[in-house]
C-alpha positions as CSV (number, residue, x, y, z in Angstrom):
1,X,-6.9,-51.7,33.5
2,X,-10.5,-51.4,32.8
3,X,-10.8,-48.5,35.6
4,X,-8.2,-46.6,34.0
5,X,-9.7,-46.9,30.8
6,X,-13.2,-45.6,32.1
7,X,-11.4,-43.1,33.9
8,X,-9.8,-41.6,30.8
9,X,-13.1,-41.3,29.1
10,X,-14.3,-39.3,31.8
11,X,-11.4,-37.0,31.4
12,X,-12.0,-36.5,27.6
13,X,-16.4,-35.8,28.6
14,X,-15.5,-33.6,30.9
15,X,-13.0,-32.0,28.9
16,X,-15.2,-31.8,26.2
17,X,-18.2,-30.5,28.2
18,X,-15.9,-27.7,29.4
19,X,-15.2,-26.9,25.9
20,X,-19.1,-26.8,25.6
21,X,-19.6,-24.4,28.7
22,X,-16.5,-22.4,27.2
23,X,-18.4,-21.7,23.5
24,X,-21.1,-20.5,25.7
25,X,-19.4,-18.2,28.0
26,X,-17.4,-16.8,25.4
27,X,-20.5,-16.3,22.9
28,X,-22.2,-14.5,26.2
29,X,-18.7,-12.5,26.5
30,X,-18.7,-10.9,23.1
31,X,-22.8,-9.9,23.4
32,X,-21.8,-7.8,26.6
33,X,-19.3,-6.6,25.4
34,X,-21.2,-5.1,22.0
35,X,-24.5,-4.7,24.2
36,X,-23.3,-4.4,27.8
37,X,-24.6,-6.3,30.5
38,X,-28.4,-7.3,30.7
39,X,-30.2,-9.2,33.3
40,X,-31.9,-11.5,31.2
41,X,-31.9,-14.5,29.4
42,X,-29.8,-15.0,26.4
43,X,-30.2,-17.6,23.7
44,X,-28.0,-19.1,21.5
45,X,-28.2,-21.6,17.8
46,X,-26.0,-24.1,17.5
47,X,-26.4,-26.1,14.2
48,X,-26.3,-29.7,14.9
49,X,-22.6,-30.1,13.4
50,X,-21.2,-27.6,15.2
51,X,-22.3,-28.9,18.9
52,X,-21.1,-32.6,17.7
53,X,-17.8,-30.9,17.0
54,X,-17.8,-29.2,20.2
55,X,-18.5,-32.3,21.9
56,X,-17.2,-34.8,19.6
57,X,-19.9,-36.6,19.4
58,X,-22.2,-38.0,16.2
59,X,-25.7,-37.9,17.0
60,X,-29.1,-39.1,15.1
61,X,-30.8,-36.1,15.2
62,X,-31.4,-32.5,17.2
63,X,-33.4,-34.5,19.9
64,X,-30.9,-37.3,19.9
65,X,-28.3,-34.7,21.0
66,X,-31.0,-32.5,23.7
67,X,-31.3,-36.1,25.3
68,X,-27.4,-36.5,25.6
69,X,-27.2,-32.6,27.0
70,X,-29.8,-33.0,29.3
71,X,-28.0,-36.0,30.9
72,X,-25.2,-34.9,31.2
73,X,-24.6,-33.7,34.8
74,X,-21.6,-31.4,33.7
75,X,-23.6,-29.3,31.7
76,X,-26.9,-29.5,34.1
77,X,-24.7,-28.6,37.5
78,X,-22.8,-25.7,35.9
79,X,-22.5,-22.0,36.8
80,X,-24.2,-21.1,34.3
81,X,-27.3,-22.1,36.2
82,X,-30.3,-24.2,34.5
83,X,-30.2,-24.2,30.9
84,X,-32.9,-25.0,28.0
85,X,-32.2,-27.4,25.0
86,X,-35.0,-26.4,22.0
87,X,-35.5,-28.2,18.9
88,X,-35.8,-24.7,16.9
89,X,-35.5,-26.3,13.1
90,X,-32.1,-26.9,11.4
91,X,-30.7,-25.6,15.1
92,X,-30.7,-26.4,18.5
93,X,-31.5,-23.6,21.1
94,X,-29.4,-23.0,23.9
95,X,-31.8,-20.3,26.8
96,X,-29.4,-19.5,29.6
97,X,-31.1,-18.0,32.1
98,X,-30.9,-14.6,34.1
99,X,-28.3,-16.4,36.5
100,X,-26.0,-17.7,34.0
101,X,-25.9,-14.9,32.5
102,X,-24.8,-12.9,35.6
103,X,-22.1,-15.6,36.1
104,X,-20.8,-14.7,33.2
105,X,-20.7,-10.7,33.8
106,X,-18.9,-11.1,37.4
107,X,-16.5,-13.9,37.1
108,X,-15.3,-13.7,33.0
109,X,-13.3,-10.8,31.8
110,X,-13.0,-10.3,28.0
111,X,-9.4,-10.4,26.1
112,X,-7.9,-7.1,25.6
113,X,-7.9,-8.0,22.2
114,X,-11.7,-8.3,21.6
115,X,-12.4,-5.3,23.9
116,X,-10.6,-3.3,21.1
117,X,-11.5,-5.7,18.4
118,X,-15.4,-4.5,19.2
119,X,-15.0,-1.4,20.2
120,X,-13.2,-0.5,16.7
121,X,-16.2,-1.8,14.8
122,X,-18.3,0.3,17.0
123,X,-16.3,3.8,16.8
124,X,-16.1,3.0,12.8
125,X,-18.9,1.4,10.4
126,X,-16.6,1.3,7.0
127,X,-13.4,0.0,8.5
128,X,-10.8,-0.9,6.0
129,X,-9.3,-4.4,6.4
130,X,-6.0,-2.4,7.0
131,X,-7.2,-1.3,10.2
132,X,-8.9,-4.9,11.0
133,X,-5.2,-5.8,10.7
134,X,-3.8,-3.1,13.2
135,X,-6.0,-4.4,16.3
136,X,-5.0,-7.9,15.1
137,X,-0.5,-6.9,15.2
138,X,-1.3,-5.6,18.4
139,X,-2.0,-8.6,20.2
140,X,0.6,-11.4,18.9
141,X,1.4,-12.5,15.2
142,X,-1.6,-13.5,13.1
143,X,-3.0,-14.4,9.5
144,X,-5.1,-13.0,6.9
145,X,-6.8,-14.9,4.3
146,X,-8.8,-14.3,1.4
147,X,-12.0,-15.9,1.6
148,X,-14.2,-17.5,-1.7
149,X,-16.7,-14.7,-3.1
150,X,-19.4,-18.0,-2.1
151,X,-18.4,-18.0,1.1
152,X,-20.1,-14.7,2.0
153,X,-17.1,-13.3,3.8
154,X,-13.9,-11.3,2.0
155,X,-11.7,-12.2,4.3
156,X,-10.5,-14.3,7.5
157,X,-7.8,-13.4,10.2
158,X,-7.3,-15.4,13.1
159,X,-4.4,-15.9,15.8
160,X,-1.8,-18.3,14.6
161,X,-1.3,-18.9,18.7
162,X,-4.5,-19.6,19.9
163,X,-4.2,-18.9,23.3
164,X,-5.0,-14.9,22.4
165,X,-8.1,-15.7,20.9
166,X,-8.8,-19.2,19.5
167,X,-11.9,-18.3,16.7
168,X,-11.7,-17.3,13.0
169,X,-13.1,-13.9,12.0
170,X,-14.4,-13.4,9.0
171,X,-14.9,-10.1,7.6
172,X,-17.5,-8.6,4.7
173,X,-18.5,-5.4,3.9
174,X,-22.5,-5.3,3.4
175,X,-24.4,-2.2,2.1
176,X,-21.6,0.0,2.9
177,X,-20.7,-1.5,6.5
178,X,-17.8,-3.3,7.7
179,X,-19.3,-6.6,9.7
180,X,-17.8,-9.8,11.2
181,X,-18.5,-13.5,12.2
182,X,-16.8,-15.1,14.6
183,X,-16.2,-19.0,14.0
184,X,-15.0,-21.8,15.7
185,X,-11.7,-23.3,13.4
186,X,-14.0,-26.0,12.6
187,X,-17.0,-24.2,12.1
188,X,-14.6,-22.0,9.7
189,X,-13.1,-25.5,7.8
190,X,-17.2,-25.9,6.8
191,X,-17.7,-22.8,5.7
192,X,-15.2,-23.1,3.3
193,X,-16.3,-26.8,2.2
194,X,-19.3,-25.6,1.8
């Protein structure tokens, strides 16, 4: 009894840690496709809530959760190559290197969906939420939400069927310009708590 029970647990970590790798890959995934591929490092913040979501996991503090990335052999031992954990203020830094990067570029292809998704906001700086909506009825059904003024954001749309795309994007219009954040659902509930 006792060995299933361990062995469960290391289902749900290892579950969880590929949810982790996941975030990362997809977060490289939208840079490249905006920027196009670089050979460099890229670095990411993750406020402490968001990587104990990810994880499901409570930790003490940003170093309490570094310590409990950097031992976890998972995360270390991944494509993605050697990674850096930073305290870096109210966030933790995430460097992946050249090589994790690359990894990325040759073995992950990005959704139809946010290939368009991108290149829409790139072709058109003032897009009405109208056309937001278009890309969004091409690729399965989907809702659109009005967000609170305080949020920052005007609207969200996401995927009610996750497997298309499985973040929240929320949609503002700054200074003239149409922009969007991408959120986890999570990180999306706290914004709205907020």
């Amino acid at each position: 009894m006792r060995f299933q029970i361990e062995n469960r647990r290391l289902f749900s970590v290892n579950m969880l840690t590929d949810r982790f790798i996941k975030n990362i890959e997809d977060q490289i995934e939208e840079a490249q496709v905006k920027l196009g591929y670089a050979d460099e490092s890229v670095r990411l913040y993750y406020p402490l809530a968001s990587l104990e979501d990810i994880l499901d996991e409570k930790f003490e503090d940003n170093e309490d959760c570094i310590k409990s990335l950097l031992s976890n052999e998972e995360i270390i031992n991944s494509e993605l190559g050697n990674m850096e954990f930073n305290n870096h203020g109210r966030n933790i830094e995430v460097v992946i290197s050249p090589v994790g990067v690359k990894y990325v570029y040759e073995n992950k292809k990005p959704s139809d969906f946010l290939v368009e998704f991108i290149g829409t906001f790139a072709s058109n700086h003032h897009l009405k939420i109208e056309e937001i909506k278009e890309v969004f009825s091409k690729y399965g059904e989907y809702k659109c939400e009005d967000v609170p003024a305080d949020s920052g954001f005007k609207w969200a749309l996401y995927f009610v069927d996750s497997e298309e795309d499985e973040y929240v994007y929320c949609i503002n219009e700054e200074m003239g310009h149409t922009i969007y954040h991408r959120f986890t659902k999570n990180d999306y509930k706290k914004l709205l708590e907020a």
